[in-house]
C-alpha positions in Angstrom: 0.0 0.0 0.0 3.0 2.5 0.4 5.0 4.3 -2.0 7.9 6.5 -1.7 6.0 9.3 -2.9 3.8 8.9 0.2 6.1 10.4 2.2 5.0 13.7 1.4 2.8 13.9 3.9 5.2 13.9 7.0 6.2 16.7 8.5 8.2 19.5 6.6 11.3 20.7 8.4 9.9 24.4 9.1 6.4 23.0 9.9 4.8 23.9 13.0 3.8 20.9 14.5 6.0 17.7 14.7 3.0 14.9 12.9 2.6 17.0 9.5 -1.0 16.2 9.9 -4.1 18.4 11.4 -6.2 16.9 14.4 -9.3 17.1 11.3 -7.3 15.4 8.6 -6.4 13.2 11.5 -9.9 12.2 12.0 -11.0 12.1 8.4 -8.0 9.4 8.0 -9.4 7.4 10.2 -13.1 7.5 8.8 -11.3 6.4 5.7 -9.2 3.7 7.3 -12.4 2.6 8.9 -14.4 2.6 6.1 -12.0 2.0 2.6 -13.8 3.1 -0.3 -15.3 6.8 0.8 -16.9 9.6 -1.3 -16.7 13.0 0.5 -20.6 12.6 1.5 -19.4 9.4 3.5 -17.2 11.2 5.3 -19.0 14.2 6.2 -22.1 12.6 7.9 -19.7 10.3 9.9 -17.8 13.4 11.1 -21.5 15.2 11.9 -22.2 13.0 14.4 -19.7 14.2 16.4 -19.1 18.1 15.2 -19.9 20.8 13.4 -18.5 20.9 10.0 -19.2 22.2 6.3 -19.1 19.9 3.5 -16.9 21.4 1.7 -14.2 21.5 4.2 -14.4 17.4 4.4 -14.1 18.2 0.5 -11.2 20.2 0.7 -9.4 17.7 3.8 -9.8 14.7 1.8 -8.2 16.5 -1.3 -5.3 17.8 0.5 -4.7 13.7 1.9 -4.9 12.7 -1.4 -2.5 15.5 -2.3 0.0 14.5 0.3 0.1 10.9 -1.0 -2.2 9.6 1.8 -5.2 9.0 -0.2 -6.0 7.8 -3.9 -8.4 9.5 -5.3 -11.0 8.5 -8.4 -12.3 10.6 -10.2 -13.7 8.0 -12.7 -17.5 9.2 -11.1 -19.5 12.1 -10.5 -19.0 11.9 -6.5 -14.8 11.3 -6.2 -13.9 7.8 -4.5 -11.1 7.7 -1.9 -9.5 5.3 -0.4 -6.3 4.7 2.1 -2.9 4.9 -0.4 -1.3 4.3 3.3 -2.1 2.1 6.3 -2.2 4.0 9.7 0.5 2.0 11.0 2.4 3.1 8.6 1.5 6.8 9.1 2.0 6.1 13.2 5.2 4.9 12.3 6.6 7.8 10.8 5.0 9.8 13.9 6.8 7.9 16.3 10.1 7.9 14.2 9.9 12.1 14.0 9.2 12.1 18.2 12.0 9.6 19.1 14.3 11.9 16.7 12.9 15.5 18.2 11.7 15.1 21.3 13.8 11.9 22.7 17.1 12.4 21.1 17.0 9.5 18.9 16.2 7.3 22.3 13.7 4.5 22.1 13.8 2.7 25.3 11.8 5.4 27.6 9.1 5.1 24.9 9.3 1.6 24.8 8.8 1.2 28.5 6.3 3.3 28.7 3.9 2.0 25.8 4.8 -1.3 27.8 3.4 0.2 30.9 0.1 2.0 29.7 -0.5 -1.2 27.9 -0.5 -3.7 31.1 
């Protein structure tokens, strides 16, 4: 499911945040992972359960995935199909590699132990 072109989602060096992904885009991800094969509809009336949101910024989200390589999207139909062009381990992954670099010095172990802890 990845490619190396997929990696232009993560985090740009003189971004302001340390995931290169929004707490929104974060959520509409998941909706996708959840879900696969979503048209922007799809994901707006999951996302209205739980918030306030226009339509077209789920439109605009989902583009901007697709545009950072973390989304395919058709446009073979009148309503756009997306789907996952990366699993969200792999997107964890990368997460996790930019905060043991940045935040714990390239060490591992404290993280280790503590996902070992939270998870007993």
């Amino acid at each position: 499911m990845s490619d190396p072109a997929s990696s232009a989602w993560r985090r740009r060096e003189r971004s302001r945040d340390l995931t290169g992904l929004g707490w929104l885009e974060a959520d509409v991800l998941r909706v996708v992972w959840d879900n696969g094969d979503v048209t922007v509809r799809d994901v707006y009336e999951h996302l209205r359960e739980n918030r306030r949101i226009a339509y077209t910024t789920v439109m605009s989200v989902l583009r901007n995935l697709a545009v950072k390589g973390l989304l395919e999207q058709n446009k073979s139909r009148a309503a756009y199909v997306y789907r996952p062009k990366v699993t969200d381990e792999e997107v964890a992954r990368g997460i996790l590699d930019v905060l043991v670099e940045k935040i714990m010095g390239g060490r591992r172990e404290p993280l280790i132990a503590y996902l070992q802890r939270s998870a007993d």
